[in-house]
N, C-alpha and C positions, 0 to 999 in steps of 0.2 A: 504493500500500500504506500509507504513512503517512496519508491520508487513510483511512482505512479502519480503520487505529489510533484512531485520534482517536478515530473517531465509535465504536467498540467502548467506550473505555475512557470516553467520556462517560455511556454510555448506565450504567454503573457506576458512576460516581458522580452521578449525577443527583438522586438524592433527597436529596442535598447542597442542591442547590437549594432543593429543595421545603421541608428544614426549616429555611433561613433565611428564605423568605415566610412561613411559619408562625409564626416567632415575633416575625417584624419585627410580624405581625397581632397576635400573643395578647398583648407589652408594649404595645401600642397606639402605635409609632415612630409611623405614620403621623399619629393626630390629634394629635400632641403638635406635627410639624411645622406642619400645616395651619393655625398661626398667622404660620410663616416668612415671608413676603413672596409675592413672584410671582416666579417659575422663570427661571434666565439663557434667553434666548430661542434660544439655541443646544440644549439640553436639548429646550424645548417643542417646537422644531422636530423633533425625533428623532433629533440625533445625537448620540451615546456621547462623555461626557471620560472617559474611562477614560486616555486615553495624554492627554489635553491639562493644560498647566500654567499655574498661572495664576501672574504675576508676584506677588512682595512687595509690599507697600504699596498695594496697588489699591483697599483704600478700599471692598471688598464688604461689602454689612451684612444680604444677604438669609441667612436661616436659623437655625441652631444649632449651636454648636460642639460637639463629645462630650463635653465633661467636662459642658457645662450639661445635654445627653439624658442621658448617665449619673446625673444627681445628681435631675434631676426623675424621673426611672423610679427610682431606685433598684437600680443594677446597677454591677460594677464596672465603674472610668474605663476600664482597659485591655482588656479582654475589650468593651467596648460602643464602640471604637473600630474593632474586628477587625471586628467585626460590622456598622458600617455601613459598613465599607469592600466589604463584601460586597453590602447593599442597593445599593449605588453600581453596584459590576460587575454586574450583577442589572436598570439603570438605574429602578432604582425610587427611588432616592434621585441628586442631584446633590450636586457637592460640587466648594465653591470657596472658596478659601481659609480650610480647613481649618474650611469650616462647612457644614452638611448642612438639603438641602431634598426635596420631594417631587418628582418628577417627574412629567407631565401625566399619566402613567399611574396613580399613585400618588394625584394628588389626583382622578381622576375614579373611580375605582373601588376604593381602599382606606382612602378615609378616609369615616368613621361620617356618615350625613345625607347623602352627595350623590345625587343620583339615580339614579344608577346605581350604588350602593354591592353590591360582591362580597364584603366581608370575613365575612360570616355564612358565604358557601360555604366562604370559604376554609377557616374554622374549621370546618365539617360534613368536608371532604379529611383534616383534620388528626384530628380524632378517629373517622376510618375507618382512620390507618395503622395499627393495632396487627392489626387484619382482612386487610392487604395481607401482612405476617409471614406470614400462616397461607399462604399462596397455594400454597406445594411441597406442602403435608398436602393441601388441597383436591384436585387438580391427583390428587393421590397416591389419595384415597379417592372424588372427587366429591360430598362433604359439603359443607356451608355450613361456614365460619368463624363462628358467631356463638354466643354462649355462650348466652344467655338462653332458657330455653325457652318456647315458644310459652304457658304459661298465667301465666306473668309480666307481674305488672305492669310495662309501660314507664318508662323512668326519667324524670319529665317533664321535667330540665333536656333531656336527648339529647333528646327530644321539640321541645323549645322551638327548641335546636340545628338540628336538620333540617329544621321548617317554617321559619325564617326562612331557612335557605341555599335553598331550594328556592325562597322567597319570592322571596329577589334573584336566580334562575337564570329566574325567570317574568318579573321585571318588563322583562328584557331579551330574553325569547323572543318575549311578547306585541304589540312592536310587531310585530315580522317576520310573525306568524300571522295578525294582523289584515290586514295589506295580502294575503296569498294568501287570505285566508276573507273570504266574503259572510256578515256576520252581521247587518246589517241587517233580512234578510227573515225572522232567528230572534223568537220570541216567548215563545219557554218553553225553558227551558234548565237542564239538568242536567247539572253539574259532578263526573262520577264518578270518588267517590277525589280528590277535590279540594283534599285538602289547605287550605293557607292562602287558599284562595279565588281567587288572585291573576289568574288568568287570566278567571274569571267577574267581578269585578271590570272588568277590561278591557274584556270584551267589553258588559256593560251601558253604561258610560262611553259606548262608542262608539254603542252602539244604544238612547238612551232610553227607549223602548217595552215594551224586554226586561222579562223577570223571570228572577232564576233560583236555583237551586238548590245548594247547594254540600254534597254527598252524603259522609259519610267517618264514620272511628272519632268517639266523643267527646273524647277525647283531643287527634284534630287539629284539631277544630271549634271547641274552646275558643280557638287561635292565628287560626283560620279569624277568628272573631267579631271579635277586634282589629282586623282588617288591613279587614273590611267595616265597621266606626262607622268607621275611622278616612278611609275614606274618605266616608263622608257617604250610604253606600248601603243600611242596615238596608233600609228601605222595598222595596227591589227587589231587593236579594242576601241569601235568607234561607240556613237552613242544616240540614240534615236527619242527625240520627242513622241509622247502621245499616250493615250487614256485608255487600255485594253477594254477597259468595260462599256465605253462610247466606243472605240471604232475598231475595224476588221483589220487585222495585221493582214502582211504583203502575203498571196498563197503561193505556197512550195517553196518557198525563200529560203528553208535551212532543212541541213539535217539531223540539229537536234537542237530540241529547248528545253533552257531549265527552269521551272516555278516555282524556286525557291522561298523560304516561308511567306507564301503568298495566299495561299488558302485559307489560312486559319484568317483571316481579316474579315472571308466572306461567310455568307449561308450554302449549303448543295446545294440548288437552283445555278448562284451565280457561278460558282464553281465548274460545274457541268458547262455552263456558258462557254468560260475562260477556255475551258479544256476543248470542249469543239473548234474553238478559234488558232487553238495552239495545232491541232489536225490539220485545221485549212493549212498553216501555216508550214508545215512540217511537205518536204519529200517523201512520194513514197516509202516504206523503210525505214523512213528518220523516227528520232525517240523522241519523245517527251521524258523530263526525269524530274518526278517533283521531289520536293527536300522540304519536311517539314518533323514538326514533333508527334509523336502518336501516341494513342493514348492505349492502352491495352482495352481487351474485349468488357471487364467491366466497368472500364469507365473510371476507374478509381486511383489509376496508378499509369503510368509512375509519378513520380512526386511532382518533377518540375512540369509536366504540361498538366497534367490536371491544375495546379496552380497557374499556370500559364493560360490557363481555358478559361480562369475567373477576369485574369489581366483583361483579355480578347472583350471580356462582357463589358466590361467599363471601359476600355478604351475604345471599342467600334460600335459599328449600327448591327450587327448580325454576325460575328463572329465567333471562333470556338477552336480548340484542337478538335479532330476526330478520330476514330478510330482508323486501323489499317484497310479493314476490309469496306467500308464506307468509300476509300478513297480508289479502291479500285472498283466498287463498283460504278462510280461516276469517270474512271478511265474509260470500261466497259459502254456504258453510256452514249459518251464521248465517241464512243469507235473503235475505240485501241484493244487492241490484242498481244499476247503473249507477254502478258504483264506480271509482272516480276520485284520482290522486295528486297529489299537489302540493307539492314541496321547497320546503322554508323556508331551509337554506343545507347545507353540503355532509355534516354530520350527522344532520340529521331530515325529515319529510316530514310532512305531513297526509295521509291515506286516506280517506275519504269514501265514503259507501254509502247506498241509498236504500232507504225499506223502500218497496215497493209494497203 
């Protein structure tokens, strides 16, 4: 029963958590550290000093002590000590003799520039929690939570916000997709809804030959266009205006498209749409290959799209994860034959379908 306590009164205050990684991200602790030294090798190895002590006079010089974080960030001494004592329990920060570092965790994926850099998502979690509030009214009416209405101009900082978090949620999904997808034998390629390109980038990298397409608002294509110079790929990742769900893409144009987390935004009805239109579009032979989260046959699991499926209700008009077999039957639908699934890890799956 005490067990049972615990894990209740956690799950209550958990977004405790959440808003000390959020602002350890938006003061920028983390790259202030990432001039600190190199991490006690006890840390790097992955286990917690939270209960360990280090003797006096030990003569450690890796890090920064809080008064000098407090004074370089500009926050008070006392309150910015609470705070990373919290990073600490958290183990995203280490801390020895009363001076604070990053931990491997911390320097691979929250500080600005490294390769696997998540602080853009983190920041995109952070300015969806005002929409996580609305969740009982949702829940209550099945409305979206989102204020803006549909003939509003997007606000282009939120704009900038979500294609770079999506950007770092891609650069980490793409290796995994590449090893389950044969794209080599792709030629032409359209990237529907494609956001920051990130994935079409990828997959040309891998397959020189490619061309392709990176299909979306203008809005997102403008972010799109940075992230293709900046890889060195204008020549073979170009980028095309236009509203899938107003108009008819070019027919037979490619021989293979990807619809990557693009489903889950809509209802089946629109979905089936989308996917008849991706057929017109596709070469005899060519694939469609969607890439999304999926949720198991009862609906309840796994963890992150069923939570992910509540996201969908309060941020869109009709949206949801869905299950695997849902999505091939609207392949089915669609047209497509000899369809085929393929997990990428315990949250999403590629679906595949063949137009004959």
């Amino acid at each position: 029963m005490k067990k049972d306590l615990e894990y209740l009164l956690e799950l209550g205050w958990a977004y405790w958590k959440s808003q000390v990684v959020f602002t350890g991200v938006e003061l920028g602790i983390f790259e202030l550290l990432k001039e600190g030294g190199k991490e006690p090798a006890d840390v790097a190895a992955g286990f917690s000093l939270r209960r360990r002590t280090q003797p006096k006079g030990c003569g450690y010089k890796g890090g920064k002590e809080s008064t000098e974080i407090a004074r370089r960030l500009g926050t008070d001494p006392r309150a910015m000590e609470m705070f990373l004592n919290a990073l600490v329990s958290l183990r995203l920060l280490s801390k020895r003799a009363n001076r604070y570092q990053n931990t491997s965790v911390a320097s691979r994926y929250l500080v600005r520039g490294a390769a696997a850099y998540q602080g853009d998502r983190i920041h995109h979690l952070h300015n969806i929690w005002p929409r996580w509030e609305k969740l009982q009214e949702s829940v209550r009416t099945g409305r979206s939570a989102l204020e803006e209405k549909e003939d509003e101009k997007p606000d282009p900082q939120r704009v900038r916000d979500f294609m770079t978090a999506m950007h770092n949620y891609a650069q980490m999904k793409a290796k995994t997709l590449l090893k389950r997808l044969n794209v080599r034998s792709f030629r032409r390629l359209l990237d529907l809804g494609g956001g920051p390109g990130t994935y079409a980038i990828a997959i040309a990298r891998k397959n020189p030959r490619l061309t392709a397409v990176v299909y979306d608002l203008a809005h997102n294509l403008e972010i799109a266009r940075e992230f293709i110079k900046g890889a060195g790929l204008e020549d073979r990742v170009t980028t095309q205006v236009g509203n899938f769900l107003e108009e008819e893409l070019p027919e037979e144009a490619f021989d293979a498209i990807l619809v990557s987390n693009v489903l889950h935004i809509y209802d089946p009805p629109t979905n089936i749409s989308i996917l008849k239109k991706c057929r017109k579009a596709l070469q005899p032979g060519g694939r469609v290959v969607i890439h999304d989260f999926l949720l198991d046959e009862s609906g309840t699991g796994p963890l992150y799209p069923v939570f992910f499926s509540l996201n969908m209700l309060l941020g869109t008009c009709s949206g949801a994860c869905y299950r695997g077999a849902e999505m091939k039957e609207w392949l089915f639908t669609a047209g497509f034959s000899g369809i085929k699934t393929r997990f990428l890890d315990k949250d999403s799956a590629v679906i595949i379908g063949i137009r004959g």
